[in-house]
N, C-alpha and C positions, 0 to 999 in steps of 0.2 A: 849306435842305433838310437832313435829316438823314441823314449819310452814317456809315459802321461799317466795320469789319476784320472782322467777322462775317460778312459775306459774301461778299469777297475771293475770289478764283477757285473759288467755286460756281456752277452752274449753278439758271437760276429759269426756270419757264415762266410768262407771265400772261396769264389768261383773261378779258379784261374790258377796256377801255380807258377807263372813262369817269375822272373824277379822282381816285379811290383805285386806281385801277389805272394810270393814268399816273405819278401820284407814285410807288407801287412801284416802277415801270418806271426812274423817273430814280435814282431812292436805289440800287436795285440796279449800276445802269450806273458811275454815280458812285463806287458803291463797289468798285469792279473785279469786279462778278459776269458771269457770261455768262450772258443774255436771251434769252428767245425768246416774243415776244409774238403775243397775237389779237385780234381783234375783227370780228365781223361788220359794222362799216359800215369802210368802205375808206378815211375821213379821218385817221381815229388810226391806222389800219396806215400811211399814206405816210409820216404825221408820225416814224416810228421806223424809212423806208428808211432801210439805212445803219449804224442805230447798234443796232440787235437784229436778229436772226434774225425774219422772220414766217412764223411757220407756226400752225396748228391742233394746240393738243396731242393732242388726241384723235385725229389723225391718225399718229401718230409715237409709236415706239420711246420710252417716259420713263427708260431703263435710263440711270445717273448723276445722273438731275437729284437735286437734294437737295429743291423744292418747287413744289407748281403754288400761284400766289397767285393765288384770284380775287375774283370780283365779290361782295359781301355779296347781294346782287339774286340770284346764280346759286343756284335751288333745288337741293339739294343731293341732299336726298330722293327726286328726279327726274331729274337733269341726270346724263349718262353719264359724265362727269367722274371723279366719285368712284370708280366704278368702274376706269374706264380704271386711273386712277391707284394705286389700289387692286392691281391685278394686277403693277404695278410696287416694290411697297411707299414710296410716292411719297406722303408728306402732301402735302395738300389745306390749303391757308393759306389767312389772309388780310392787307390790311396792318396790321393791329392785331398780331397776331404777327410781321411783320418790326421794326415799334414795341415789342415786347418783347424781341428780340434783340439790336435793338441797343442794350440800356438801360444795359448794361454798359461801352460804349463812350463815355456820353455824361457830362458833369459830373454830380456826385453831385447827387440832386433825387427827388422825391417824385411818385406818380401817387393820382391821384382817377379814380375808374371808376365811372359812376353807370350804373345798368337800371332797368327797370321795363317796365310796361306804356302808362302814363298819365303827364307829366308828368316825363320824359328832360330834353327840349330846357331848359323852364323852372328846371329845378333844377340844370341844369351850366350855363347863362349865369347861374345867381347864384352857384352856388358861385366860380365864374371873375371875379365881380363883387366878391366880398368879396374875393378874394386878390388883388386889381388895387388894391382900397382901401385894403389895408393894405401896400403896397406890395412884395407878392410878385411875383418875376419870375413871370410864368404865359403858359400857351400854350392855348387850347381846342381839343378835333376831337374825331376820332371817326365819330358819326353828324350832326355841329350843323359847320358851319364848312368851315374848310378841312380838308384831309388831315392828319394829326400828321406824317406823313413828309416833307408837302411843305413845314413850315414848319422857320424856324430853329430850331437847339435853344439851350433854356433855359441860362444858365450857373448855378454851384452855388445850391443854393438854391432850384430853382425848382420851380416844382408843372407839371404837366400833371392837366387835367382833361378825361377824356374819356366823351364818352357814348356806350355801346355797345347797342345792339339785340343782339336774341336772335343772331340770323344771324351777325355779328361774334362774339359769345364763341362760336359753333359751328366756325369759325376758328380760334381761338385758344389755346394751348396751354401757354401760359410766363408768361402776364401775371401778378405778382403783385403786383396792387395794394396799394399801401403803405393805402388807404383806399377799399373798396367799398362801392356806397348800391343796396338794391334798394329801387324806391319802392313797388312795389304790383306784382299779377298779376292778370290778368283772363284771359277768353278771347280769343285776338285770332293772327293769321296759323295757325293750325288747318293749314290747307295743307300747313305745311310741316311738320310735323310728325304723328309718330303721336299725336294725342287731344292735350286739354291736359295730359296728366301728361308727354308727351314736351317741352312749350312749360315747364312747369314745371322739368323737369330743366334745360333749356339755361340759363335765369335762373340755375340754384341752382349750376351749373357756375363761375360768378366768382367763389365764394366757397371752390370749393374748391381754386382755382388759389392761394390767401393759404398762403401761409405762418401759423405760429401764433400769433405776436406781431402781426401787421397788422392795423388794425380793420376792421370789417365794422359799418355802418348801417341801418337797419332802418326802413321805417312800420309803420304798427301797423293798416291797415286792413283786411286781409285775410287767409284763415288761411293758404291758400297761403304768404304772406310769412313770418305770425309761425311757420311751421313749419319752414322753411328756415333762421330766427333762429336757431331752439331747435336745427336741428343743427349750425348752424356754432357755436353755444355749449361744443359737445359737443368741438371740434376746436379749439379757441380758448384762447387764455392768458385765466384773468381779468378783468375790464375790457376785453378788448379787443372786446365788442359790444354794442351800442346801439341799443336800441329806443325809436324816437321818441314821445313823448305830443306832440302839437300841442298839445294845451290847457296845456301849461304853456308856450308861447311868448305872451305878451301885444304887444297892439299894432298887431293886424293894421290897423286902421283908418285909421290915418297913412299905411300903406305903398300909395299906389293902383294900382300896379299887380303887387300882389296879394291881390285880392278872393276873395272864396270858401273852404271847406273846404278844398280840394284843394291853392291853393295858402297857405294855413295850415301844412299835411302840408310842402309843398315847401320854405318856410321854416324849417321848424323843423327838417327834415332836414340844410339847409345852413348855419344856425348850429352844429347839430350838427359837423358836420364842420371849420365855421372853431374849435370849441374844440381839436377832433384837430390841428389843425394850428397852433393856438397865436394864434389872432388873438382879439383883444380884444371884449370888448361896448360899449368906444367906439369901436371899429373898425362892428362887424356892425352894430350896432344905425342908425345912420345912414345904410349902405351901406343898406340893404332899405330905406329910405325913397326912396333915388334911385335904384333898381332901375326900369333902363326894361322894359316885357316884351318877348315877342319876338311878332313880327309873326303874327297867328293864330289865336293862343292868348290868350284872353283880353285881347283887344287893344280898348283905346278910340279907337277909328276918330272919331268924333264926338258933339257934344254940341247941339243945336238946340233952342228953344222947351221945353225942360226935359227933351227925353226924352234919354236916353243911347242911343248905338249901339254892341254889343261884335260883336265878327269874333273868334269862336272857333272858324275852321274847320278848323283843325286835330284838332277833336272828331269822330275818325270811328268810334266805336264806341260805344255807350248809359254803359260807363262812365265813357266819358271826359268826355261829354257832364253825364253825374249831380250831378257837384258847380260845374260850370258852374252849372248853374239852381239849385244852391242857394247862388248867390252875391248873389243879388236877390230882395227881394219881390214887385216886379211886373214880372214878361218875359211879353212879345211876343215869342216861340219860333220860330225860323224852323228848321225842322228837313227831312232828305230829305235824298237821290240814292242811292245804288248800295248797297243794304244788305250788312252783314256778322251781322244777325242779325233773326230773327222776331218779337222782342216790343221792347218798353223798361222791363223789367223794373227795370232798375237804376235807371232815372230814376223810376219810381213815390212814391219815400219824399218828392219836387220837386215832384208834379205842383200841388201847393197854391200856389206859386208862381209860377205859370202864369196870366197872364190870358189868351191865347188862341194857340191853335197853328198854325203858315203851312206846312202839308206841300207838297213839291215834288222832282221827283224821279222816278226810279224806285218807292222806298218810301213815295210820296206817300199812294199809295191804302191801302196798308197799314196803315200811320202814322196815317191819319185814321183807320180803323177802330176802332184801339187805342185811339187817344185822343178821341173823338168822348162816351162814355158817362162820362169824365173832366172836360172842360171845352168850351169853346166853339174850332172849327177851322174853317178856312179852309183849303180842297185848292187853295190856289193853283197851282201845276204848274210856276211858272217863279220863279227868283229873284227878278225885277223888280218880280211881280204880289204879291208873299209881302211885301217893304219897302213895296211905295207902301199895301198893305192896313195895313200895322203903324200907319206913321205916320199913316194917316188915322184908326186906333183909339186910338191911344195918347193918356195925358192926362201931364200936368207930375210928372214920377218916376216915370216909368215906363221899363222899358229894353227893347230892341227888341232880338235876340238871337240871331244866326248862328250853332247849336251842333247841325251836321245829325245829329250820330251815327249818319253813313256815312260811308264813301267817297264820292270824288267823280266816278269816272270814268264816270259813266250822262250826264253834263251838262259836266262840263271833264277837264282834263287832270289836274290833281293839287290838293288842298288850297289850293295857294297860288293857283292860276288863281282857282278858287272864292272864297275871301277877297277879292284884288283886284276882282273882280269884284262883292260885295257892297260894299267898300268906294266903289269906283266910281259904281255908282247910287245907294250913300245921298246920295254928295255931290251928285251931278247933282239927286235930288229934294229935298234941303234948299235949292238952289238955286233950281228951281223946283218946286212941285209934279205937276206937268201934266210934266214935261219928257216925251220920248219915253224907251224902255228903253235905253241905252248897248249897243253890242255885248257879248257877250262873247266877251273876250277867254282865250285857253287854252282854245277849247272842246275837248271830247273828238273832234269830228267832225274 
């Protein structure tokens, strides 16, 4: 765990207990602060009788505290919190800014901060992959892994690579990443924010926490990004920003688990960053070949009678979904559940590579409407009915294709249930074809 003099006889409230708010909780304790934690289920309050104060900040006097750390999950926008705290002049953190605190305390060493909207998770498990291969002490968290607070810290030398969602840099106040990556902007959590120029500001907020000598990373696919480029250019030493072309990375082909445009984009963004940090092209260049991906995203679940099966459920929005299908000629599309938008606008430039679509879901009926005057569809309704249809259509190259761009919570609990869950029956019906549907497992019910 990582512990600081930073916060030494200050006071901390924390509003959250799940594992970035426990690790606060212990780094703070550890580090001689005085605690005073919450959480609405009563297992994580017992777990801290004793050694924190529990109370409800929002109930109590915040006059001394120096911060409330809460949950990234805590809408900020909405949640009385902000305010409480607000009337006390009482920043509102999160542990990404106690990880910037204490940065001062810990062996000299480097941070990597990657955002975006699309394509986070994939691009800090390689950036983290290349620094592991060239024999960089390195550590990953953020939004991917464990807590950064709740692992050891690096001795001199080491990188931390962390991926941040909007909600965390809205947190965050001191980070000054020695190397930040925005990958791309879309529309995506609206909620939380006023419109997307408010979702845009928060992205464009990490680059303004750099100092002027630190570089800042850039794709090149959206203008939201490339305009955010051009003003951190404005604020920046020369050389110090980089706007990615993927087309000048060759190769993709050897690398198989990174198929597709998107993660082209993702590749070439974290060579980019292994040159910032000084690792080799006989270093990178191999690494991206034994790049395993992560569970989800563009995941090769199975291989049978010639057809491929990808689990990229982690694709819950049309553009995350986009370059998904323009990573094969022939998908069997299984797409649906809990929409976060009315068209698939973004996937349109794909639809060519579409042999037939398996809507299911909430967004089933919709989805088929859309796509119906496009290509041939199948309003299957349930995941099980959407694979056993695939692979009764499918012929030898052809690849069957879990990329709902939804949400998953009309039908499971989160992305991950839903991928397991596909994974699950494709095996059962490679096994048999007849077999019955497997439960599922993580339903939303």
């Amino acid at each position: 765990m990582i512990v600081s003099p930073a916060f030494a006889g200050k006071r901390y409230a924390v509003l959250g207990l799940a594992r970035s708010g426990m690790s606060s909780v212990e780094t703070l304790l550890a580090s001689g602060a005085h605690v005073m934690a919450w959480d609405a289920r009563e297992e994580p309050r017992a777990l801290l009788e004793g050694r924190a104060d529990i109370a409800d900040p929002l109930a109590i006097d915040l006059t001394g505290f120096d911060g409330i750390v809460v949950s990234p999950g805590v809408p900020l926008n909405r949640h009385p919190i902000a305010q409480h705290a607000g009337a006390f002049g009482v920043p509102v953190i999160g542990d990404i800014e106690l990880f910037a605190q204490a940065r001062a305390s810990l062996p000299p060493h480097r941070v990597v901060a990657i955002t975006g909207t699309n394509g986070k998770s994939t691009t800090t498990s390689l950036i983290h992959h290349l620094c592991e291969a060239a024999g960089l002490p390195t550590r990953m968290g953020g939004n991917i892994g464990l807590p950064v607070l709740g692992q050891d810290p690096l001795p001199e030398g080491g990188v931390y690579v962390l991926e941040l969602s909007s909600y965390q840099i809205d947190l965050t106040y001191s980070l000054a990443a020695d190397v930040a990556v925005l990958i791309n902007i879309s529309p995506d959590h609206l909620d939380r924010y006023d419109g997307f120029d408010g979702y845009v500001a928060s992205k464009a907020r990490l680059f303004a926490l750099q100092h002027a000598d630190q570089h800042a990373v850039f794709g090149r696919g959206d203008r939201d990004t490339l305009r955010i480029a051009s003003e951190t250019m404005a604020a920046h030493d020369a050389g110090t920003v980089h706007v990615v072309d993927p087309d000048a990375l060759d190769g993709q082909g050897v690398w198989p688990s990174l198929q597709g445009p998107h993660n082209l984009q993702n590749a070439a963004i974290a060579v980019e960053v292994a040159h910032i940090l000084g690792i080799e092209e006989s270093v990178w260049r191999p690494a991206l070949a034994s790049f395993v991906g992560l569970p989800h995203r563009m995941e090769r679940v199975a291989e049978a009678r010639g057809v491929l099966f990808i689990n990229d459920s982690k694709a819950t929005n049309p553009a995350s979904t986009a370059p998904a299908l323009g990573a094969y000629p022939r998908i069997h599309w299984i797409l649906g559940g809990l929409p976060k938008s009315d068209n698939l606008d973004e996937c349109a430039p794909y639809f060519g590579n579409v042999v037939q679509a398996y809507t299911i879901g909430e967004a089933g009926p919709l989805f088929a409407e859309i796509l119906e005057p496009q290509m041939p569809v199948m309003r299957s309704e349930m995941m099980c009915d959407a694979v056993r249809q695939a692979m009764e259509a499918a012929v030898p190259g052809d690849v069957i294709m879990l990329s709902p761009a939804c949400a998953s919570f009309d039908q499971f609990r989160d992305f991950e249930a839903r991928g397991d869950s596909f994974r699950q029956i494709v095996e059962a019906l490679i096994e048999d074809a007849n077999a019955p549907c497997p439960p599922i497992d993580g339903a939303s019910q």
